[in-house]
N, C-alpha and C positions, 0 to 999 in steps of 0.2 A: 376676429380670428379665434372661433369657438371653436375646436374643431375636437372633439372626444371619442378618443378611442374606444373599440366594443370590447367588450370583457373578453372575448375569444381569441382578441386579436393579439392582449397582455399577455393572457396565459401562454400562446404560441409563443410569442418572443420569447418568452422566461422560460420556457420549457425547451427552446434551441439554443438558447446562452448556455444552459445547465448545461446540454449534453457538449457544447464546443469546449467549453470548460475542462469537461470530465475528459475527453478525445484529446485535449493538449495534455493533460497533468500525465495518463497513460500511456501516450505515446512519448514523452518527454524520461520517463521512468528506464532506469538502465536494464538492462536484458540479462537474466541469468543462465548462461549458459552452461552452468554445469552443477550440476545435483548431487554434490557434494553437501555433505554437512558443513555449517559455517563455523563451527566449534572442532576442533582437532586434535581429540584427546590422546595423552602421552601416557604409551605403557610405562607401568609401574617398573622399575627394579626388584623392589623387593615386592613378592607376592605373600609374604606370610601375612597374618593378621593378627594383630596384637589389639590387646585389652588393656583402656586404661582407664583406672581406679581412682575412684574421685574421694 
């Protein structure tokens, strides 16, 4: 029970693993539904600007 797969036949397998692979991790990925920055930056109080001297 010799039985050897053709070089064509590898690369097809490994190259439909890759992409089921890629198709579960992207579809498994959560959905952003809104376009929001993820950072929320807080107005300042005080607007003045001060200098400080080292």
């Amino acid at each position: 029970m010799n039985n050897n797969l053709e070089d064509s036949t590898v690369i097809i397998v490994i190259l439909a693993t890759l992409i089921i692979v890629f198709s579960l991790i992207f579809s498994m990925r959560p959905m952003q539904l809104n376009n929001q920055p993820s950072i929320e930056w807080r107005d300042s109080q005080n607007t003045t600007n001060r200098v400080v001297e080292l």
